[in-house]
C-alpha positions, 0 to 999 in steps of 0.5 A, a space after each residue: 074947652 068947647 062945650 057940647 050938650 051931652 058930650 062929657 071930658 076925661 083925661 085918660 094916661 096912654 102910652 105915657 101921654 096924658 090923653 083928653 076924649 070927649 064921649 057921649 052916648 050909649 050903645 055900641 063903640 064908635 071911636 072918632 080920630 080928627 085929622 090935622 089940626 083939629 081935635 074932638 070938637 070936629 066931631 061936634 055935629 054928630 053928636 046929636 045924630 048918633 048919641 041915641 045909639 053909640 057910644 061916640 068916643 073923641 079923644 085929642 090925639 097926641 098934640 092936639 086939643 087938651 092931650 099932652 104934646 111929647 116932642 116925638 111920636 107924630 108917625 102914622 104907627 105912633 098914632 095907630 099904637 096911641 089909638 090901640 093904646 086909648 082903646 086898651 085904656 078906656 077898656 074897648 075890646 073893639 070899636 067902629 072906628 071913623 078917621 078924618 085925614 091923619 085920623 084915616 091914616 092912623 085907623 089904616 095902620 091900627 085895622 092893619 095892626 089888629 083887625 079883631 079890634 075894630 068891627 067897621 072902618 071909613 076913612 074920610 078925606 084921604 085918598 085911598 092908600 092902595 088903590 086897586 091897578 085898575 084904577 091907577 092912572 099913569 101906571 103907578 103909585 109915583 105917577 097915579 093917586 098919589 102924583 098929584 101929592 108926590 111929584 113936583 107940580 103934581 097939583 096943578 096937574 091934577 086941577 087942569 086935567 079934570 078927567 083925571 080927578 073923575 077917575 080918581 073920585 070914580 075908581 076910590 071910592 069905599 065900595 070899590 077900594 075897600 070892601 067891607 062886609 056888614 059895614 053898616 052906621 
């Protein structure tokens, strides 16, 4: 296993799956969810920001790093259930939650499912899942932010349009597409 000062291993049942979260710190929860195909170690770099003043929790999601590999259960829903679930486990009432790719995906759905659970969220390397009508290019979701990943041939457009990917990068931003009240990290 990858070591990094400070951070500490555990193995932790959910669900029916044995999970491993990597933790470090003291102080408030925050819980980081890699993306694919990653696991805890992406986070490594933060560790030494912010471990003086959170709590940092690194679980593997199912699959992934030293957590079990059940044959089903890789939907969004899943992954939002198994991070309420590791949540409940580990005996967090509620975390700030960070998300990096399937991670963003999955703490979407969870802070859909119980928003009491979570005091902030930021999603990182996702295009937003709902993007205000004002910033949809091409009038909606088949033909604006999600067109270049639906449709055939969709990424070559967006590359050869590049005013498209500066509306994009302009009109989803956090501030704008997901506003969020005393989010502070």
């Amino acid at each position: 296993m990858p070591w990094v000062d400070g951070v500490e291993h555990r193995f932790v049942e959910a669900r029916g799956i044995r999970f491993h979260v990597a933790g470090a710190g003291e102080g408030p929860p925050l819980m980081f969810v890699h993306g694919f195909p990653q696991h805890w170690y992406a986070w490594r770099h933060l560790v030494p920001l912010l471990a003086d003043r959170y709590r940092l929790v690194m679980p593997d999601l199912r699959g992934a790093g030293w957590s079990d590999a059940p044959y089903r259960g890789y939907g969004t829903r899943d992954r939002a259930a198994d991070v309420l679930a590791l949540m409940d486990a580990l005996g967090l009432d509620r975390v700030g939650l960070i998300g990096h790719e399937w991670g963003a995906w999955a703490g979407f759905r969870a802070c859909l499912d119980a928003p009491d659970r979570f005091t902030r969220f930021l999603a990182l390397n996702i295009v937003h899942p709902w993007p205000p009508a004002r910033h949809q290019v091409g009038g909606g979701l088949g033909e604006g932010s999600n067109g270049a990943r639906t449709r055939p041939g969709g990424g070559g457009w967006v590359r050869a349009d590049p005013e498209h990917v500066a509306v994009l990068v302009r009109g989803l931003s956090v501030a704008t597409a997901w506003p969020c009240r005393n989010c502070s990290i």
